[in-house]
Structures are given as structure tokens and as C-alpha cells.
C-alpha positions in Angstrom: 121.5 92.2 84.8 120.4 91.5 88.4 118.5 88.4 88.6 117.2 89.1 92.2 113.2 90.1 92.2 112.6 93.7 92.8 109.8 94.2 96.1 107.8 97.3 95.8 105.7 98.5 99.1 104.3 101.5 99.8 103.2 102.4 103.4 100.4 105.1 103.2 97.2 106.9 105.2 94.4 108.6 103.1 92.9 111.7 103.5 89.6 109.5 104.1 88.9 107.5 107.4 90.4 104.2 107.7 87.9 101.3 107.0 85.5 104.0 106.0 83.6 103.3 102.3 85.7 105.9 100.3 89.1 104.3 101.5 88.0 100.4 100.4 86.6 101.8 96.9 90.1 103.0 96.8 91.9 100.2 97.7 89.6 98.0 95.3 90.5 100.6 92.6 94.2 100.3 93.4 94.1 96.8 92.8 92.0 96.6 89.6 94.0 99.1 87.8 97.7 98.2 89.2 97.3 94.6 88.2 96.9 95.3 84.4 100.3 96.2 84.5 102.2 94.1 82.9 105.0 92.8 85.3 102.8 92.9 88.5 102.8 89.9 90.2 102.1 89.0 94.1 100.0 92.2 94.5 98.7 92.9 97.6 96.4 95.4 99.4 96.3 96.0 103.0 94.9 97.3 106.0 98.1 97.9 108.7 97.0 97.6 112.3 96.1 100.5 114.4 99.4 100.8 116.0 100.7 101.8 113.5 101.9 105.8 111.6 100.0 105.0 109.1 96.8 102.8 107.9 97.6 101.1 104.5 99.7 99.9 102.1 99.9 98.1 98.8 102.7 95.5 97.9 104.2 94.2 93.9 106.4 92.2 93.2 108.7 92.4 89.7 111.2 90.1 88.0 113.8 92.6 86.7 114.9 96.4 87.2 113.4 96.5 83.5 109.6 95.4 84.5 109.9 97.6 87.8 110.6 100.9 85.4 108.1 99.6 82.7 105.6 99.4 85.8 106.7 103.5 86.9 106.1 104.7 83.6 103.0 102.9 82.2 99.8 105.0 81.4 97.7 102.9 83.5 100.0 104.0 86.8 100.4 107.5 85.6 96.2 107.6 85.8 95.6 106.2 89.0 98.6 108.2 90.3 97.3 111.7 89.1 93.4 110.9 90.0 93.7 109.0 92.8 97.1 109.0 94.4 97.9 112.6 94.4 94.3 113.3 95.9 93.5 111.2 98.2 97.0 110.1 99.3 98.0 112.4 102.5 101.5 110.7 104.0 103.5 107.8 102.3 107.1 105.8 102.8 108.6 103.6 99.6 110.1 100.8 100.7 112.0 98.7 97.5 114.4 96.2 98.0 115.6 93.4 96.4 114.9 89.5 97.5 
């Protein structure tokens, strides 16, 4: 088993203006359902500057390979996934790596 923490960050625009009402509620909604995960920790939620592709992103950290899949395949991110993610979402990069 890899002892090294597993850093989880997704870069990402929405289809809703950046700074604009709709996009904070999602934010705030991305943070108060993501962090009942168990295995979460370090979570944050940003706003990138305007220079660059994209406008957000949202950032986990996890203890093992085990709590990164447990994360994946939890009910809790399958929800905000299919009603938020896959709506509202338009262009997104994963970026994992180990630390």
C-alpha cells in the first residue's frame, strides 16, 4: 500500500457567469455535500483568476488509494455529480497526483 496522500483537483467553468449568484450557490453546494464524505479532508473551493481557461475549481485531499475510490463511488458524490455536475459543469481538467 502507498502511504503517499492522494491530491484531487478539478479545474472547471460553469455554464453560469463567473461570480454571478447561481455559480456561488453552486460552489457552496459543492462544499456542503463533498465534505460528508468520508475521507475528505483539506477541501477547498475556488475562484481561479481571470487569466485563466477556466473560472473554478475545487480541491480534496485523501489518505490512501482506498479512501480516494470510497470518495468516487459514494452516493453522496454520485448525487451532486448527476444534479449538479453534469448540468451545470460545461469544460473540466482532473488533475490527481500523489504528495
Amino acid at each position: 500500500m502507498n502511504n503517499e496522500s492522494i491530491h484531487h483537483m478539478i479545474i472547471f467553468s460553469l455554464q453560469h457567469e463567473a461570480g454571478s449568484e447561481a455559480a456561488e450557490a453552486f460552489m457552496r453546494d459543492a462544499e456542503h455535500q463533498l465534505t460528508k464524505i468520508p475521507g475528505v479532508k483539506q477541501f477547498r473551493a475556488f475562484r481561479l483568476k481571470p487569466n485563466n481557461h477556466m473560472d473554478y475549481g475545487i480541491s480534496m485531499v485523501f489518505d490512501s488509494q482506498e479512501d480516494y475510490a470510497a470518495y468516487a463511488s459514494h452516493p453522496l458524490h454520485d448525487d451532486f455529480e448527476n444534479l449538479r455536475w453534469k448540468r451545470e459543469a460545461t469544460r473540466a481538467m482532473v488533475i490527481d497526483y500523489d504528495y
